[in-house]
C-alpha positions in Angstrom: 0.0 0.0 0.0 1.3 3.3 -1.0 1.8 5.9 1.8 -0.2 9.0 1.8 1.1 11.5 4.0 -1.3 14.1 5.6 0.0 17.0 6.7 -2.3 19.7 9.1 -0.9 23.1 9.3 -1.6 24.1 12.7 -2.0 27.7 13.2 -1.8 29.8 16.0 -5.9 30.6 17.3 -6.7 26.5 16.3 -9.8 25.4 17.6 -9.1 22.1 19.2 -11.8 20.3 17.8 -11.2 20.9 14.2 -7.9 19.8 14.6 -8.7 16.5 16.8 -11.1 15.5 13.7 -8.2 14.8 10.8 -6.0 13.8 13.2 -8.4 10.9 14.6 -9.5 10.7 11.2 -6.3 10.0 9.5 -4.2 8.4 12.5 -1.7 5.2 11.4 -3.8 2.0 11.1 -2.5 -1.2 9.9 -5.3 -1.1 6.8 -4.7 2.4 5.7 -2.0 4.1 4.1 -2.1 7.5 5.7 0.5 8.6 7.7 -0.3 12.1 9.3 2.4 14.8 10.7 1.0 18.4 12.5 2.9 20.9 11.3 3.4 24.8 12.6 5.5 27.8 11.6 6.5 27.2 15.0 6.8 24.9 17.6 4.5 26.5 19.9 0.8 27.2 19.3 -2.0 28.8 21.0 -5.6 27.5 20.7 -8.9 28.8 21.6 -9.4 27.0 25.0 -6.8 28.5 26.8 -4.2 25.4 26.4 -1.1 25.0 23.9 0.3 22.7 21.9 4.0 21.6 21.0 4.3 21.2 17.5 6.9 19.6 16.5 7.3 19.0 12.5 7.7 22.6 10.7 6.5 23.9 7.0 8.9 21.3 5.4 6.9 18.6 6.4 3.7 20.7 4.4 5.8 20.8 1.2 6.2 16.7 1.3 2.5 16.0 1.8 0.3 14.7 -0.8 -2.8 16.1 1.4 -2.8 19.8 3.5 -5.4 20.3 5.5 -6.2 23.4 7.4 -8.2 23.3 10.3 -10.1 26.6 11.6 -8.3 29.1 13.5 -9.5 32.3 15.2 -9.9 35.6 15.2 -9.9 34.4 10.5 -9.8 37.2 9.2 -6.3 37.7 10.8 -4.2 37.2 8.2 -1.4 33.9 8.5 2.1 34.6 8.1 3.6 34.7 4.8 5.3 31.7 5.1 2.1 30.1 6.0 0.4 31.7 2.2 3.3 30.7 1.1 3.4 27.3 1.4 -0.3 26.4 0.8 -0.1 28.2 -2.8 2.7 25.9 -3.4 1.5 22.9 -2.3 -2.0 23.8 -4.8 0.2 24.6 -7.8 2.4 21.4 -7.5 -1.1 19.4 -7.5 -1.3 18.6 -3.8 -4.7 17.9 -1.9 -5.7 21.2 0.0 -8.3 20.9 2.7 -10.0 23.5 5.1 -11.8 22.6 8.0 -14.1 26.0 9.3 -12.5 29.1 9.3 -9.3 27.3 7.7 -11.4 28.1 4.6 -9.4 32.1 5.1 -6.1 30.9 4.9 -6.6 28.9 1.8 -8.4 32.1 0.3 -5.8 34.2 1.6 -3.4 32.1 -0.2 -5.1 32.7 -3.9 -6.0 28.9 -3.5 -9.8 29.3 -4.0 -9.8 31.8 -6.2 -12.3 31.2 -8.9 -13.7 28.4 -7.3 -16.7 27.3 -5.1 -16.4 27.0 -1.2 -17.8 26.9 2.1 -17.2 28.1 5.6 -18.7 27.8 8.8 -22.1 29.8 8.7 -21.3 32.5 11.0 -18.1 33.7 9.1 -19.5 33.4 5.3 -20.6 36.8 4.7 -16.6 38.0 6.0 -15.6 35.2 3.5 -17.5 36.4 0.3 -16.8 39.6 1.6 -12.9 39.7 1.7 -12.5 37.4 -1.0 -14.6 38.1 -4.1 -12.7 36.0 -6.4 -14.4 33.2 -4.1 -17.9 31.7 -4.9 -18.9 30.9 -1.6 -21.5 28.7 -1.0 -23.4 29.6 2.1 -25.8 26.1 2.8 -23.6 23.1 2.2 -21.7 21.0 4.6 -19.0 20.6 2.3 -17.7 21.3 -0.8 -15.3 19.2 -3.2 -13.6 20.7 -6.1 -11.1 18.3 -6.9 -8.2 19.1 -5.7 -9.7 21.6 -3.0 -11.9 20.8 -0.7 -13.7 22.7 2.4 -15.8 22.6 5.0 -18.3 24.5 7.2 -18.0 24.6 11.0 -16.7 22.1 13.5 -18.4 18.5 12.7 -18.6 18.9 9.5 -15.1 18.7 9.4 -16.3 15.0 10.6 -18.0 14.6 7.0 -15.7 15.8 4.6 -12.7 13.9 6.2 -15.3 11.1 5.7 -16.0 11.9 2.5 -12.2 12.0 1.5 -11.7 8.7 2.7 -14.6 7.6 1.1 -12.6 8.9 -2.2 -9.7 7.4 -1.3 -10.5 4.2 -0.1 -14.4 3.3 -1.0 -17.6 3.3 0.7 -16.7 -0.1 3.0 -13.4 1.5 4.8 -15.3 5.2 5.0 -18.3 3.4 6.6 -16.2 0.9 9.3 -14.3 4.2 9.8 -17.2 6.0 10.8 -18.9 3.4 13.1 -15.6 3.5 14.9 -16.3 6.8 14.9 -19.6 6.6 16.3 -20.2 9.6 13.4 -22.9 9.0 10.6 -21.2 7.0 7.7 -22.2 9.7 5.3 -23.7 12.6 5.0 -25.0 15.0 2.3 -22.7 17.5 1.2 -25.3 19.7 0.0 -27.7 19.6 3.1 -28.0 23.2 4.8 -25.1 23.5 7.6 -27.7 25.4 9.7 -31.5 24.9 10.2 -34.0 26.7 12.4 -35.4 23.6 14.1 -32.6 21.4 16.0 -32.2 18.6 14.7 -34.0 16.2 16.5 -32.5 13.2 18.9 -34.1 9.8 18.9 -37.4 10.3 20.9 -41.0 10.1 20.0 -40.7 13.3 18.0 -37.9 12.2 15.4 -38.1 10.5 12.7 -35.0 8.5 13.2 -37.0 5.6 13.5 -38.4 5.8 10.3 -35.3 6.4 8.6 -34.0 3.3 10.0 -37.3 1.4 8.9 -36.6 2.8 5.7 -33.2 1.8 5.3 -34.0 -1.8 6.3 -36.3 -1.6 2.9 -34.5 0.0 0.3 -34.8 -2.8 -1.6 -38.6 -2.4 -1.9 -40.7 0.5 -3.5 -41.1 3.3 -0.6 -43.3 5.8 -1.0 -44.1 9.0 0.6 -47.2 8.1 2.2 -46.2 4.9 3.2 -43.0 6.7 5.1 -45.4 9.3 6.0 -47.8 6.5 8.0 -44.8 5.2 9.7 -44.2 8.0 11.1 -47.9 8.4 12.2 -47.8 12.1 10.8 -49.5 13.6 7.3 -47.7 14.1 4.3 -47.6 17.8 4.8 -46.1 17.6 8.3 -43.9 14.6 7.7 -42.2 16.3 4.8 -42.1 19.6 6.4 -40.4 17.4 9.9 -38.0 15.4 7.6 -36.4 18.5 5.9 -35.9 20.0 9.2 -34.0 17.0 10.5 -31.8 15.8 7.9 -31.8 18.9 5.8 -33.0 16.8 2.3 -36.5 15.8 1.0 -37.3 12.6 1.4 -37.1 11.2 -2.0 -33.5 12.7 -2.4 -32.7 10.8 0.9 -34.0 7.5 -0.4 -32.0 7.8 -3.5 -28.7 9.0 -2.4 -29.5 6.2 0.3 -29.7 3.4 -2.1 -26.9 4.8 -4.4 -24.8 4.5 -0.8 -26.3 0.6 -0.8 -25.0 -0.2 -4.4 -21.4 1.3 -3.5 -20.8 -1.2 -1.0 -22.4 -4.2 -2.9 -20.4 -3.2 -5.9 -17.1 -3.3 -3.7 -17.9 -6.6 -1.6 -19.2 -8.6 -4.1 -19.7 -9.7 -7.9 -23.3 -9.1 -7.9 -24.1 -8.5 -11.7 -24.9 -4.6 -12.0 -28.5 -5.3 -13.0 -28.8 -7.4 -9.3 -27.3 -4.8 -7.5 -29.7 -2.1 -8.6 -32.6 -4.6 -7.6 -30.7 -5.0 -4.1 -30.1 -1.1 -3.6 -33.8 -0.5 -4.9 -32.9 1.6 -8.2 -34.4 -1.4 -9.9 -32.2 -1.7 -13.0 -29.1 -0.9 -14.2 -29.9 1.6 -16.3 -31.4 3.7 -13.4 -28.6 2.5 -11.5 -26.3 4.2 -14.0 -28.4 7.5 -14.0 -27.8 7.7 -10.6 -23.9 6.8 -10.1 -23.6 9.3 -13.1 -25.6 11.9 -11.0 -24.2 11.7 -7.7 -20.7 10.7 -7.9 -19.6 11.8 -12.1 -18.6 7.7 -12.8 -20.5 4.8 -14.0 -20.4 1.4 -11.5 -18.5 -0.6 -13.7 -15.6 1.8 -13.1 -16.4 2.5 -9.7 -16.1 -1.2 -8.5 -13.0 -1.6 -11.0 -11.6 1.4 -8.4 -12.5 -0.1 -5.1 -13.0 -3.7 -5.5 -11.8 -5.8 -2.6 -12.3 -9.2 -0.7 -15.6 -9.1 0.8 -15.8 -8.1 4.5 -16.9 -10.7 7.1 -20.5 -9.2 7.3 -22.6 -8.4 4.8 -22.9 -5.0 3.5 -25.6 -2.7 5.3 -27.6 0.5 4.3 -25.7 3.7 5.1 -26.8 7.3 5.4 -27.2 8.9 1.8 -25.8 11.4 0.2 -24.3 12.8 -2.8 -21.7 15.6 -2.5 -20.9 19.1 -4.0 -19.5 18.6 -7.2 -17.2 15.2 -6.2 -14.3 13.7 -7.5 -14.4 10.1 -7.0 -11.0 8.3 -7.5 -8.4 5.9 -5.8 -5.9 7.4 -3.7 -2.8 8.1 -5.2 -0.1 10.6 -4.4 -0.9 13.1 -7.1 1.6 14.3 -9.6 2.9 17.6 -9.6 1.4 19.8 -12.4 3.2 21.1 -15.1 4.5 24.6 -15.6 
């Protein structure tokens, strides 16, 4: 397995949770190739709880990574050190992964990295981001947003999903999913959903609809319908589409299919199901719909998808995830990236 080394650029102001989540994330295991180095201008840095950290690696380390990532700092619209701009819009011209987490989104858009392209920040800050950096098209709902080579995030957990989400790139749906239940984190989640609703989303009592999601994802299999999730739930149409949006931010025909399309991923990875019997098993019914829908969510086709990420089948059988299709993805095998030309 070919080493992927992860660099985060610590700077000083980090929030302590944005960086814990790519380092947990992206710590040594014995079935992944990442090996992850924080790295600082210097070897002491402050963070926003009062506590610092010793640092040890320096900016040398952030020019040998095949992945940066950023994590949020405060106050962002300070600007980082030279060095620090520096060395990000190096490691985007030679090709190199770029990631913010939060507020890092400032320092990658301080660095000319997202210029002319789309991005997202934590809610509270977007109108400073848009604002300071016009050359940015900031997208003010989304969890996440992937642009290739450059991807960010909005505030604090959703750092959770788009590190995810990368090793869902990387490494397929089944590793991303046994990651995430070690996580005790949702396997997947939407990078388009709004990053901030009015209504909290609800826990798992009497008023959430957690329990019919989970009855739903035990029958994606079968034709599921709006009323018949609707009388699950013991609520009307109107109200149950009005209560699903609020908690998971999607309708709930987009949920079913993103859903299903998460179903197909790992049956097309952990077995040799025939395409046409995996779209029956995900509940996309043939292959041709099946097709529409890899095409739609994730830009490939699932011949090429399980020639990417096939593997020996796990010891259980594959389970339904939680859907999602993200902002403009890049689905592809992890590699260390060549540099680019010129």
């Amino acid at each position: 397995m070919t080493v992927h080394r992860v660099a985060v650029l610590v700077l000083d102001g980090v929030t302590p949770l944005d960086l814990a989540i790519p380092a947990q994330v992206f710590a040594r295991r014995p079935d992944t190739p990442y090996r992850l180095t924080l790295c600082a201008l210097s070897g002491q840095v402050a963070t926003t709880s009062g506590f610092g950290l010793v640092v040890d690696a320096g900016l040398d380390q952030v020019r040998s990574a095949d992945t940066v990532i950023v994590p949020g700092f405060e106050p962002p619209l300070r600007p980082p050190p030279h060095a620090v701009l520096d060395v990000l819009a190096e490691a985007h011209d030679r090709g190199r992964r770029v990631v913010s987490i939060c507020t890092g989104a400032f320092a990658l858009a301080a660095a000319g990295v997202l210029d002319g392209l789309h991005a997202t920040t934590h809610w509270q800050y977007v109108d400073d981001l848009e604002r300071r950096f016009p050359a940015v098209a900031v997208d003010r709902d989304v969890l996440y947003v992937d642009e290739g080579d450059v991807l960010t995030s909005a505030g604090v957990c959703c750092g959770i999903d788009l590190c995810l989400h990368i090793v869902r790139r990387d490494l397929g749906a089944v590793t991303a999913n046994q990651m995430a239940r070690g996580l005790v984190a949702a396997p997947h989640r939407d990078g388009g959903q709004a990053q901030y609703v009015p209504a909290p989303v609800a826990g798992t009592d009497d008023t959430s609809l957690a329990r019919t999601r989970a009855w739903a994802l035990e029958r994606v299999d079968q034709p599921l319908t709006i009323g018949e999730l609707a009388r699950h739930a013991r609520m009307s149409q109107r109200s149950f589409m009005r209560r699903f949006t609020e908690e998971t931010g999607t309708t709930p025909l987009q949920w079913l299919v993103s859903a299903r399309v998460g179903v197909a991923r790992e049956l097309l990875e952990t077995t040799d199901h025939s395409i046409d019997q995996v779209a029956r098993e995900c509940g996309l019914g043939s292959a041709a719909n099946l097709r529409l829908h890899f095409r739609r969510v994730l830009h490939t086709t699932p011949t090429a998808y399980r020639n990417t990420f096939t593997r020996r089948p796990p010891a259980e059988a594959p389970v339904a995830t939680s859907p999602g299709a993200v902002v403009r993805p890049a689905p592809g095998p992890l590699v260390p990236q060549p540099a680019r030309s010129g």
